[in-house]
C-alpha positions as CSV (number, residue, x, y, z in Angstrom):
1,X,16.0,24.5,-10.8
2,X,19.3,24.0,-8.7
3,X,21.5,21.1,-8.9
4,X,20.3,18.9,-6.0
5,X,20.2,15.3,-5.1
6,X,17.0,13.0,-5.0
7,X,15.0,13.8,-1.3
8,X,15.0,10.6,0.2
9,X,12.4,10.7,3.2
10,X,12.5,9.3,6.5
11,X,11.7,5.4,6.0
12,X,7.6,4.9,6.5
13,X,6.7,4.0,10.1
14,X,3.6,2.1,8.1
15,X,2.3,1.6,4.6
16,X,0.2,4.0,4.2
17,X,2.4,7.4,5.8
18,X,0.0,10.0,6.7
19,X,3.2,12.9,7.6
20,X,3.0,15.6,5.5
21,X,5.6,15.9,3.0
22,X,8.3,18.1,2.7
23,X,8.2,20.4,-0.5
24,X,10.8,19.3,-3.2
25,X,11.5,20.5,-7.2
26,X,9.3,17.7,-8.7
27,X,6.8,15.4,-6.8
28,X,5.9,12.5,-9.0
29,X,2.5,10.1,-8.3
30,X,2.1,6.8,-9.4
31,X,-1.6,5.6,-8.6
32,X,-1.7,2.0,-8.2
33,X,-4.9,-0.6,-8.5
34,X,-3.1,-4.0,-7.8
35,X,-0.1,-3.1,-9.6
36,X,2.6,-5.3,-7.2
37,X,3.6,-7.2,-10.7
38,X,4.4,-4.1,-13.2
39,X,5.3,-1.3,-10.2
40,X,8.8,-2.2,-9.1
41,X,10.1,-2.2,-12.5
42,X,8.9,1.4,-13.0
43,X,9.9,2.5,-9.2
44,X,13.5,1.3,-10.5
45,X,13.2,3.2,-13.7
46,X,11.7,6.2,-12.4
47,X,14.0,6.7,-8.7
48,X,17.2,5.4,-11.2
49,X,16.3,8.3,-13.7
50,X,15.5,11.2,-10.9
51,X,19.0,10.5,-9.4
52,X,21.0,11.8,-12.6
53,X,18.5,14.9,-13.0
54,X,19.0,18.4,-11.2
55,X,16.0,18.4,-9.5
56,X,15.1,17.3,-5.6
57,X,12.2,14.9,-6.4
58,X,10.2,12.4,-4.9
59,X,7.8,9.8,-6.1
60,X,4.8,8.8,-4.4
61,X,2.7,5.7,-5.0
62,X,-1.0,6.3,-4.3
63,X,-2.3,3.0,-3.1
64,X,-5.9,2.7,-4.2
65,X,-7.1,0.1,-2.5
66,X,-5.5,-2.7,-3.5
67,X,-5.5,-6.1,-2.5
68,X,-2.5,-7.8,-4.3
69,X,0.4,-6.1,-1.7
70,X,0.9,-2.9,-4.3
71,X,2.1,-1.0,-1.0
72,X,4.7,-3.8,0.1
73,X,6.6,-3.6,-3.1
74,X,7.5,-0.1,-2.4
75,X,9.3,-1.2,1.1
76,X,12.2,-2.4,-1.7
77,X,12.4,1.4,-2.0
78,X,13.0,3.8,0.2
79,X,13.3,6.6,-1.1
80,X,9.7,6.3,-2.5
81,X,6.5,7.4,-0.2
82,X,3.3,5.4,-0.1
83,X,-0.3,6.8,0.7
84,X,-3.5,5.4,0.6
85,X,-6.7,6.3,-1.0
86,X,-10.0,4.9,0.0
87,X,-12.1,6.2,-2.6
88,X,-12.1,3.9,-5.9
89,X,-11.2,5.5,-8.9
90,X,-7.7,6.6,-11.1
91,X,-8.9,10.4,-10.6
92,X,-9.4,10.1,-6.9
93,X,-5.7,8.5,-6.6
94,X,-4.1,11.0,-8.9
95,X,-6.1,14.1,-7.1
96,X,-5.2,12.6,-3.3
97,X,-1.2,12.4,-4.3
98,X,-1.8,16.2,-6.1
99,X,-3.9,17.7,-3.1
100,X,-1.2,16.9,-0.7
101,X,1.7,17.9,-2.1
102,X,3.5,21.4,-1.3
103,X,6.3,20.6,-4.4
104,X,7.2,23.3,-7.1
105,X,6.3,20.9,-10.0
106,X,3.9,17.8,-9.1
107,X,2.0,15.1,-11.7
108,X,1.5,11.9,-12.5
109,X,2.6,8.7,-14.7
110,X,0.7,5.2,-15.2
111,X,2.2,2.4,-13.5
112,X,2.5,1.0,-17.0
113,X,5.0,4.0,-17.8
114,X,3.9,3.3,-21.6
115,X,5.5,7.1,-21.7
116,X,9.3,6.9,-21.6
117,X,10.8,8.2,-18.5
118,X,13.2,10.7,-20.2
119,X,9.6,12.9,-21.0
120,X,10.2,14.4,-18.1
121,X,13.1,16.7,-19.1
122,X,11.0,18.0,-21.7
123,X,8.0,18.7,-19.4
124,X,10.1,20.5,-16.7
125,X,11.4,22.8,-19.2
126,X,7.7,23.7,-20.1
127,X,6.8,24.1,-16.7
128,X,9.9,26.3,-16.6
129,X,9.4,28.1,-19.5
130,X,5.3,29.5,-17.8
131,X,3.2,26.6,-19.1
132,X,0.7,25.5,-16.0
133,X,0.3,22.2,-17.4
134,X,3.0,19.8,-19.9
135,X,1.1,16.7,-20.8
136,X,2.4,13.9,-23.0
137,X,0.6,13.6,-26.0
138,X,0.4,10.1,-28.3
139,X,-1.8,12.5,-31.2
140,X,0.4,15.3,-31.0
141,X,3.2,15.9,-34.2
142,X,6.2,14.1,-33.9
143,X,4.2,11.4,-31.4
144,X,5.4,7.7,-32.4
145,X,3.1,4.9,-31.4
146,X,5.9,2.1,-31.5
147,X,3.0,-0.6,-29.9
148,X,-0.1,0.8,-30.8
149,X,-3.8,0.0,-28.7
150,X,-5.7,-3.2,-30.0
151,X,-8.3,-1.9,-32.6
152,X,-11.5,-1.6,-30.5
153,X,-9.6,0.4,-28.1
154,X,-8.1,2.6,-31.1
155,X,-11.9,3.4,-32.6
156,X,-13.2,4.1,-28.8
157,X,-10.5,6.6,-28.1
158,X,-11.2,8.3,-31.3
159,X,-14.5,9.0,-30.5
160,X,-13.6,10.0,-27.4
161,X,-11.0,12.8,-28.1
162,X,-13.4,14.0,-31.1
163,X,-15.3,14.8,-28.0
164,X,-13.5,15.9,-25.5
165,X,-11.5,18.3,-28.0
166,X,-14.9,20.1,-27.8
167,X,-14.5,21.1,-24.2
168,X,-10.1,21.5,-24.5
169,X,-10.0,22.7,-28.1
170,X,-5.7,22.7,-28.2
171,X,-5.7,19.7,-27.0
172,X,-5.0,16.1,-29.2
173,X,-4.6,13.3,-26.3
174,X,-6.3,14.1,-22.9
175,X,-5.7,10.6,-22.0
176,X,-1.7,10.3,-21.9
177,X,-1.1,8.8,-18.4
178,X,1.9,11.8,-18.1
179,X,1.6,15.3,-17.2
180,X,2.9,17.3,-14.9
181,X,1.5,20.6,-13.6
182,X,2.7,23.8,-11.6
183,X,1.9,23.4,-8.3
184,X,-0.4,25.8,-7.5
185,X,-2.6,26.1,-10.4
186,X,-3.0,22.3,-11.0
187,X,-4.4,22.4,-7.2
188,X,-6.5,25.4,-8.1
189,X,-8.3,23.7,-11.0
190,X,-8.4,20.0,-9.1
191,X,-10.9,22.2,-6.0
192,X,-13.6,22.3,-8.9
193,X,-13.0,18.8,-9.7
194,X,-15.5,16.3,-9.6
195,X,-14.6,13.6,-12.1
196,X,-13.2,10.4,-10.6
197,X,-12.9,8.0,-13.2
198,X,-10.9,7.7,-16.4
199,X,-12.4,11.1,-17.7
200,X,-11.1,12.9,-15.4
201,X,-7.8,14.3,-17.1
202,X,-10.5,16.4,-19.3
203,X,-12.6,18.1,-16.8
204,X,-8.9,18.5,-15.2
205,X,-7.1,20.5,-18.4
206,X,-10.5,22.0,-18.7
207,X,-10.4,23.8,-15.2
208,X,-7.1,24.7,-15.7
209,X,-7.2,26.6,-19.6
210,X,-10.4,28.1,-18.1
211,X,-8.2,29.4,-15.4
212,X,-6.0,30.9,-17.9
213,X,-2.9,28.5,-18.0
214,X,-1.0,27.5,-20.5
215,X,-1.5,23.7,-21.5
216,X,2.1,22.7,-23.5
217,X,1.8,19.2,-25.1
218,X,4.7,16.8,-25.5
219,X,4.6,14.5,-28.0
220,X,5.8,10.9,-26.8
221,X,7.1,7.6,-28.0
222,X,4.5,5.5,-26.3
223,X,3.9,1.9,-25.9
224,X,0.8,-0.1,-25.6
225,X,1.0,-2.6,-22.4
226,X,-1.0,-5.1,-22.8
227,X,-1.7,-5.5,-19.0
228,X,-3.3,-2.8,-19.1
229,X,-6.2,-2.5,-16.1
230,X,-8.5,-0.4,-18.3
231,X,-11.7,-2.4,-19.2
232,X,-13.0,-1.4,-22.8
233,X,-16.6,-1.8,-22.0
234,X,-17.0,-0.8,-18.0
235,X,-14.3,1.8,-18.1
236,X,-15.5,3.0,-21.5
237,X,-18.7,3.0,-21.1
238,X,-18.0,5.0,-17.5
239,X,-15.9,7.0,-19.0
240,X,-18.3,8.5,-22.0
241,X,-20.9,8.9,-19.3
242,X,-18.6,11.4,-17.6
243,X,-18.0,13.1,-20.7
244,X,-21.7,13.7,-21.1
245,X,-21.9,15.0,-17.5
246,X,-19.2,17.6,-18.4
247,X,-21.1,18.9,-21.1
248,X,-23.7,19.4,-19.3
249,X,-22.1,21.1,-16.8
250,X,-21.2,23.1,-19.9
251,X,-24.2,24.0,-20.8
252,X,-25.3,25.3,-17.7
């Protein structure tokens, strides 16, 4: 990528835009579930950080239907797009900011941004370097859990990568709320899509190492929030059911 400045777009006419987006180096999207209390510390961390790389970027909050003013915080920024997405669901957030982008390079981070920000510079050079997907990775060597999940949360996810490794073999930690993709195959992979809640990374990474592409892992220093929206027993018990769906679908 060339040296430019961060794309700041024309100020919204409402909260939800609905223009298309011009194409940039690095699209970022932030889905968002009642997050006005945690997202503008990581819209400041995240636009403050793009500014010193040399990519043209743009981050873009995907509203999911919140109630709590999520989309108002992002007026304090604008250089940062907001959309909206009707249809519940982390997966049908992240694959509404995904589908609509025309960027090089275009993923997503949690709200939370339990991943530290500088990831990115080691995921672009992935993406640079042929991979079609660089995901961060808390299971991956060299990964550093500095706050770690409560226990019942730690036991569930254990399970749950001992399964989904089944269906994306190279992969530790499908669950990472960082990745980043190339454009066109990350698109390409999300058409076959039709996961919508918190399983959805797998049959995502799936699609796209069934395609062919090259899935690069990054391992991250990553903190626990403890505000975390995930619900151990609805979300969990959601999420296994869409496991057992996709093998299924695997079987047939």
């Amino acid at each position: 990528m060339t040296a430019h400045p961060v794309e700041s777009p024309p100020r919204r006419r409402a909260a939800r835009d609905p223009r298309p987006r011009s194409a940039v180096d690095l699209e970022l999207v932030v889905p968002a579930f009642n997050e006005a209390g945690r997202l503008p510390g990581t819209l400041a961390e995240l636009t403050a950080f793009l500014a010193d790389r040399p990519w043209r970027s743009r981050v873009v909050v995907v509203d999911n239907g919140s109630t709590d003013g999520t989309a108002t915080v992002v007026d304090d920024h604008p250089d940062v797009v907001v959309i909206g997405c009707a249809r519940p669901g982390k997966g049908a957030a992240v694959r509404r900011g995904i589908e609509s982008s025309t960027s090089r390079f275009v993923g997503f981070v949690d709200a939370d941004l339990s991943t530290p920000v500088r990831t990115l510079t080691r995921a672009v050079a992935e993406l640079e370097a042929g991979a079609a997907a660089a995901i961060g990775s808390r299971h991956a060597p060299g990964a550093e859990l500095v706050r770690p999940q409560p226990l019942g949360r730690r036991v569930g996810g254990a399970v749950f990568r001992a399964l989904a490794r089944r269906l994306v073999p190279e992969v530790h930690d499908t669950q990472c709320g960082f990745k980043l993709f190339e454009r066109v195959a990350v698109q390409r992979a999300l058409a076959r899509c039709r996961v919508d809640g918190f399983a959805f990374d797998v049959e995502l990474l799936r699609g796209i190492r069934l395609a062919g592409g090259r899935i690069a892992e990054v391992a991250v220093t990553w903190t626990d929030d403890e505000r975390s929206t995930f619900r151990p027993l609805h979300d969990g018990r959601a999420a296994f059911a869409d496991l057992l769906r996709l093998y299924r679908s695997e079987a047939r």
